[in-house]
N, C-alpha and C positions, 0 to 999 in steps of 0.2 A: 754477617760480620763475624771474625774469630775475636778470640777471647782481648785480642790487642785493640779491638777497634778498627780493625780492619778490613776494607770489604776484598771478600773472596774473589779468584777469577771471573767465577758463573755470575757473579753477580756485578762485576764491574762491566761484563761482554752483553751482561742482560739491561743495566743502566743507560750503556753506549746504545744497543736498540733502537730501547724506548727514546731516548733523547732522539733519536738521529731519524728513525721511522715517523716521531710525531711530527716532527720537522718540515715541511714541504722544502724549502729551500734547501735543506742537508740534504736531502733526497735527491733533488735537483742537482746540485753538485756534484752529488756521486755517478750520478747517471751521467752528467757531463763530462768527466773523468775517465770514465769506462767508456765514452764515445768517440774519447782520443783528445779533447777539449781540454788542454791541460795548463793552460796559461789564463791567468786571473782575467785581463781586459778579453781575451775570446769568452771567457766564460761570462760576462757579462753582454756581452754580446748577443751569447745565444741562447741563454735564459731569459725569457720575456720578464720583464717586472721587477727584475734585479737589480740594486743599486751595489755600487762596490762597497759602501757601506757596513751592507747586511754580507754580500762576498766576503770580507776580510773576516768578520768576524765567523762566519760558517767555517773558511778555513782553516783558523787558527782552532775550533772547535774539534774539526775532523780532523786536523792532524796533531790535537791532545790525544785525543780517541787511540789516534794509531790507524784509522781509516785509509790515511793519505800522506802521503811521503814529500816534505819540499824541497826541490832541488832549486839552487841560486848557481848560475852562472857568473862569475869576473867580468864581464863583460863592458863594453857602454856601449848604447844604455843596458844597463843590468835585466840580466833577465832571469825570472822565477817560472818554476812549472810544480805545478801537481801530479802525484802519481797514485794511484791505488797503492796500498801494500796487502800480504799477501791478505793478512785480515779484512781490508776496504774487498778485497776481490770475492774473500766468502760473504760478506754480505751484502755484496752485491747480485747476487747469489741465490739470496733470501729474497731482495726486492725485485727479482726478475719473477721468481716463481709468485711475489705475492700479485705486481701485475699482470701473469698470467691468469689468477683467480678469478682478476676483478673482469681481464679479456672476458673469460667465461662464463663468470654472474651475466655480465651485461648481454653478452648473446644466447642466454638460456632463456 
């Protein structure tokens, strides 16, 4: 933190992480985002175990973050989508390479 009480960037991007990495569900989302899954009821759809529930609230968490971008359409019925931004796209980034690792613990 600086001298205001403030936390620094490295530390707000290192907070976001840990939040987001410990998360299964967060994880789950963002993966489902980058898979082109970008509207709430598909995302529950194609997350096993998901209630919109616990959706709503990952969302609203991932797009505090800055992870993910809401876009609302005028519409009827109204329609919302999720988008990566470009930050949700580097750390997606991170958890491609860290399933990479786990690919390769497990086949070693």
């Amino acid at each position: 933190m600086n001298k205001l009480g403030k936390k620094t960037a490295a530390e707000s991007a290192y907070r976001c992480l840990e939040d987001v990495i410990g998360c299964k569900w967060s994880v789950s989302v963002l993966i489902a985002a980058d898979e082109g899954v970008n509207r709430p009821g598909a995302m529950v759809r194609h997350i096993p175990a998901l209630s919109t529930k616990v959706l709503n609230e990952r969302l609203r968490k991932l797009v505090r973050y800055g992870l993910l971008e809401k876009r609302s359409y005028p519409e009827l019925p109204p329609r919302t989508e999720y988008h990566l931004t470009t930050f949700g796209r580097e750390v997606m980034a991170l958890v491609a390479r860290i399933r990479e690792l786990d690919r390769t613990r497990i086949s070693a």
